[in-house]
C-alpha positions, -999 to +999 in steps of 0.1 A: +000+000+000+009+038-012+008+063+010+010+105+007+032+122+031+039+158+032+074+166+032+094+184+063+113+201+039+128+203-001+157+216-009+163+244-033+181+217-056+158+192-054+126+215-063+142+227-093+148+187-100+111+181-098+098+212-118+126+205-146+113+171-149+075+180-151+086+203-179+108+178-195+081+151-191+053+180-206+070+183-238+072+152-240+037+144-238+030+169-258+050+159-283+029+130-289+003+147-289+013+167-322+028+139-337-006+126-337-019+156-357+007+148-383+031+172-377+069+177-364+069+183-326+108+200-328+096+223-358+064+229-336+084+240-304+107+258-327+076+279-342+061+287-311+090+301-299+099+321-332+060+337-327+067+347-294+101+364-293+109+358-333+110+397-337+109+432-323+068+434-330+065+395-315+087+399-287+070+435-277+033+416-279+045+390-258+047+417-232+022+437-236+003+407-231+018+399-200+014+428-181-020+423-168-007+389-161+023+400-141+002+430-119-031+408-110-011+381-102+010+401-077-022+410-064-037+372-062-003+362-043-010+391-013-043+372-006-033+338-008+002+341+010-026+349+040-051+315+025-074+340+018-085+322-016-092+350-032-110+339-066-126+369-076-094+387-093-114+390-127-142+413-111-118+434-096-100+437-122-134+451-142-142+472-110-109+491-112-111+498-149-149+507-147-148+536-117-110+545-137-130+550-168-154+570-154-126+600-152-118+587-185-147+593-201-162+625-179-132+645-171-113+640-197-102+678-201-078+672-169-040+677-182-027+643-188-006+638-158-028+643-136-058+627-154-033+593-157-028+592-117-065+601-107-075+568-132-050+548-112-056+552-081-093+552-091-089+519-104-068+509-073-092+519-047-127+505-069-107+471-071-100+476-034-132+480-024-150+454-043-123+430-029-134+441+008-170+428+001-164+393+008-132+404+032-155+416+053-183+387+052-152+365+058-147+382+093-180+388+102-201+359+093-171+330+085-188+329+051-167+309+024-146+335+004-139+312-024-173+312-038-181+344-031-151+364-047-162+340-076-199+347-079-187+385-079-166+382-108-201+378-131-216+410-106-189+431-117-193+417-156-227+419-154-222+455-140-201+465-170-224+448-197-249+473-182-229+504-185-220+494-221-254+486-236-272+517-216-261+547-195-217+552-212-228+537-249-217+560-272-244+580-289-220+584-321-223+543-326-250+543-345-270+516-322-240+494-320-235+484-282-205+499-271-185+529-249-166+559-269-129+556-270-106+575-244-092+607-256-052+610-255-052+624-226-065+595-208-040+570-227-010+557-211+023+568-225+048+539-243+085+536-240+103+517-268+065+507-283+060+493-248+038+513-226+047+520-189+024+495-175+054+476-179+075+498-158+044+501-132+045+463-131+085+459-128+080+483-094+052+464-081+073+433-087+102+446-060+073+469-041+050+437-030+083+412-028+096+435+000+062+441+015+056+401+017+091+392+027+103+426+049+076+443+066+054+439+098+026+435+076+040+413+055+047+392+085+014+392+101-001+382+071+025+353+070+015+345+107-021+342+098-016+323+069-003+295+092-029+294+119-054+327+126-052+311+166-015+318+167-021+352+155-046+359+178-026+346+207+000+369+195-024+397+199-030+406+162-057+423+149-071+393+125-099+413+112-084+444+103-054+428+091-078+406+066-094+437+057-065+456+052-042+428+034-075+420+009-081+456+001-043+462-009-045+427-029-077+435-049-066+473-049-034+456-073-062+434-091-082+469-099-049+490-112-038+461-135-075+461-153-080+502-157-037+499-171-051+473-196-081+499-207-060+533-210-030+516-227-040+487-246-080+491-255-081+528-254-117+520-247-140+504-216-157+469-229-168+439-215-141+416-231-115+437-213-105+409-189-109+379-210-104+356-181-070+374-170-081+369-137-087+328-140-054+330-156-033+348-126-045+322-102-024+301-124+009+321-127+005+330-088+008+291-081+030+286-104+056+308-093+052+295-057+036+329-046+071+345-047+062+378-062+101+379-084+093+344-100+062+361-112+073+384-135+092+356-152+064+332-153+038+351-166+063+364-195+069+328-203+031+322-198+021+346-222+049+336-249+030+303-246-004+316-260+017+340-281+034+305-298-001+286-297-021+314-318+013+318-341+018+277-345-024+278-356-015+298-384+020+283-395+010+243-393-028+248-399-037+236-362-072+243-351-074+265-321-088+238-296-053+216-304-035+245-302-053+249-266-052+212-252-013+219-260-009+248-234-031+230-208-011+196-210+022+218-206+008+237-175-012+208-160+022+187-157+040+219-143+015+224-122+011+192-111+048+196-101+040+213-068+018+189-056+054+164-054+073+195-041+049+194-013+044+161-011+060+128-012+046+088-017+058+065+003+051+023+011+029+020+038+043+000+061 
């Protein structure tokens, strides 16, 4: 008989072992996989790469594209470094860009500079609050935060949906459902054909690694994370410190999505998040909630789908191969943590 044991410890070595072999063992498997659809796994790999970083324009896509990745996953990492299972990253993310794109839309004479930081921190603080919601239901009631930050994800969609077909369509449309574009004003600045979400997201990356790892309240959230009683035999404030700790982690969720309508959509529409939230629950894990390994996984998680919707067009693979090919490569690198924190031993 086959037991599961959870490990005392892994070394630094051996959990870069483990993850090198998932990958190893994912391309492998994958690999068969496009064999089967008649084509030549190396020139596949090859191809995905060369549409992800093959050129200035494919390199700069693959992060643009990653930049909501990298911020709401920072976000998602706060929460769940405390097991606050924060699922509802994808309606904060619409939150933050909605009450951002109000100032957007409406005050849009504002000179730039101070237009682009009152749509920030707009977006930070609408993302916040939404986020506090179910913080607060949490500590009040012990409700179950998991399904309720998910059931307001489809709120705050639902929400937009109804901005977008009624009170902020534009009247210039012609019927067609949808909001007016932002003015220039309202429309983040690039650097290098990169806008400076990028740069917002490289700070953030260094900002939340030293707040986690090198602060009191980093700490505490640490301590609760482990056991709430130990924190509360400490003396700590658990309720406030929840409150707090989701409101700065949703806050992050809310700046990433009103970033991704100023400086990518130029525009506020209900396909603005296209499940970036869902994703960064996946990068957060991934990167073992370390906010530095973040930045890298996301890039590499966004070259992925950058190489799958290049490879669809180069070898003629429909979209739904092209899709159970990024989910058997991330299902055996995420199944990788479950032996990093476990191990299977005979039952004697």
């Amino acid at each position: 008989m086959l037991k599961i044991v959870k490990r005392k410890s892994l070394s630094k070595k051996e959990h870069v072992v483990i993850q090198s072999l998932a990958i190893v063992l994912a391309l492998l498997f994958a690999a068969i996989f496009i064999g089967m659809t008649g084509n030549n796994p190396v020139k596949v790999y090859l191809s995905m790469l060369d549409g992800a970083f093959g050129n200035g324009f494919r390199f700069k896509e693959t992060i643009i594209n990653s930049i909501p990745l990298i911020i709401t996953s920072l976000g998602i990492i706060i929460s769940f470094k405390m097991k606050f299972w924060n699922i509802g990253g994808e309606g904060q993310f619409v939150m933050g860009a909605v009450l951002g794109s109000y100032f957007a839309l409406y005050h849009n004479t504002l000179p730039k500079p101070l237009l682009l930081i009152i749509m920030l921190i707009a977006g930070f603080v609408a993302g916040g609050l939404w986020g506090i919601i179910p913080a607060y239901f949490r500590t009040k009631f012990k409700t179950n935060e998991t399904i309720f930050t998910l059931l307001m994800n489809y709120i705050a969609i639902k929400f937009l949906t109804f901005l977008q077909y009624g009170p902020w369509k534009d009247p210039k449309s012609f019927g067609f459902p949808k909001i007016s574009g932002f003015v220039d004003n309202a429309v983040l600045p690039k650097i290098f054909g990169i806008h400076i979400g990028f740069i917002i997201a490289i700070i953030l990356c260094i900002v939340v690694y030293i707040y986690i790892n090198h602060t009191k309240q980093g700490y505490e959230i640490s301590v609760i994370g482990e056991s709430e009683n130990t924190a509360v035999y400490a003396g700590m404030k658990v309720d406030k410190i929840v409150m707090r700790t989701v409101f700065i982690s949703a806050g992050i969720c809310g700046l990433a999505g009103i970033i991704q309508a100023s400086a990518v959509n130029k525009t506020l529409a209900v396909t603005l998040a296209n499940g970036t939230g869902f994703t960064a629950i996946i990068i957060a894990w991934l990167s073992n909630l370390n906010a530095g390994v973040t930045f890298i996984v996301a890039i590499l998680f966004s070259a992925l789908v950058q190489g799958g919707s290049y490879i669809q067009m180069t070898f003629d693979i429909p979209q739904a191969a092209a899709n159970v090919l990024q989910g058997t490569i991330l299902f055996f690198v995420l199944g990788s943590s479950f032996f990093t924190t476990y191990t299977i031993k005979r039952d004697k």
